[in-house]
C-alpha positions as CSV (number, residue, x, y, z in Angstrom):
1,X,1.3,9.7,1.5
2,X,-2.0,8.0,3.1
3,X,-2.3,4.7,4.9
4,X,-5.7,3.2,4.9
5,X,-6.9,0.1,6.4
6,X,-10.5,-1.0,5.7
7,X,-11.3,-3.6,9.1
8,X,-14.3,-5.2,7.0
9,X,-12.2,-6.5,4.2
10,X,-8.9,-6.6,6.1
11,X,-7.1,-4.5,3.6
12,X,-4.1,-2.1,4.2
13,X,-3.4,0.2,1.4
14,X,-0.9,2.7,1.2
15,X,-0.7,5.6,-1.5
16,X,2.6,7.1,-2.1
17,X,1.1,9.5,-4.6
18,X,-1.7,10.6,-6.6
19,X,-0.7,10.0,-10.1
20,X,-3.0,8.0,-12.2
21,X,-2.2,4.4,-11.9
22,X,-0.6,3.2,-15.4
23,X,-0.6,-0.3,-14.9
24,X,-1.0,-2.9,-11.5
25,X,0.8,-5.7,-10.9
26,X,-0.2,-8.6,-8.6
27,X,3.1,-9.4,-6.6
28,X,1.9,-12.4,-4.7
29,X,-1.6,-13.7,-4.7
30,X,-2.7,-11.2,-1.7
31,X,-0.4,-8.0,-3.2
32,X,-1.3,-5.4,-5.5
33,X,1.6,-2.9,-6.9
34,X,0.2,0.5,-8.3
35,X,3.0,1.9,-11.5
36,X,2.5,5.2,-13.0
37,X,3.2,5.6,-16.6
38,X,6.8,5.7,-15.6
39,X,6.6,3.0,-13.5
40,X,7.0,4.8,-10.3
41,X,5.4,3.0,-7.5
42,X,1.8,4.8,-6.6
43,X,0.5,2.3,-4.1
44,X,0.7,-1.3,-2.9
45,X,-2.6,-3.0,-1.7
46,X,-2.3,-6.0,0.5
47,X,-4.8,-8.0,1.4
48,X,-5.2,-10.4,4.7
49,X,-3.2,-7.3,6.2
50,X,-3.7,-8.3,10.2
51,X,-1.9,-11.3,9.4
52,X,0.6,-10.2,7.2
53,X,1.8,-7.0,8.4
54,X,1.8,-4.8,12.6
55,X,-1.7,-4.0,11.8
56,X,-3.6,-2.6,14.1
57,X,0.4,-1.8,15.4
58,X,1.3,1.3,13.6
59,X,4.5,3.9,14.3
60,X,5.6,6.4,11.9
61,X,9.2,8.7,12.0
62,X,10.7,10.9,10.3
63,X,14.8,10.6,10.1
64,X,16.8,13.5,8.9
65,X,17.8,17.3,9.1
């Protein structure tokens, strides 16, 4: 998995995998959702990210055995 955020455009994007990307579907006018040819989810793009998401506020954990 990789979390990118690109400051100049204000983009976050976040890969879950690296499977070619199938097909993309626009979820609202500022999301993006990256299917494989299964339609497995292999990244979500969203745009205007500092005022849509925590950005630059970032934590990451890890639950379980």
């Amino acid at each position: 998995m990789k979390i990118k955020y690109f400051t100049d455009s204000d983009t976050l994007y976040i890969e879950f995998c690296r499977t070619p990307v199938a097909e993309s579907k626009d979820l609202d006018e500022d999301t993006l959702l990256d299917l494989d040819a299964q339609g497995n989810i292999c990244a979500i793009t969203v745009e205007h990210a500092s005022r849509r998401t925590g950005i630059p506020e970032f934590s990451y954990e890890q639950v379980g055995a």
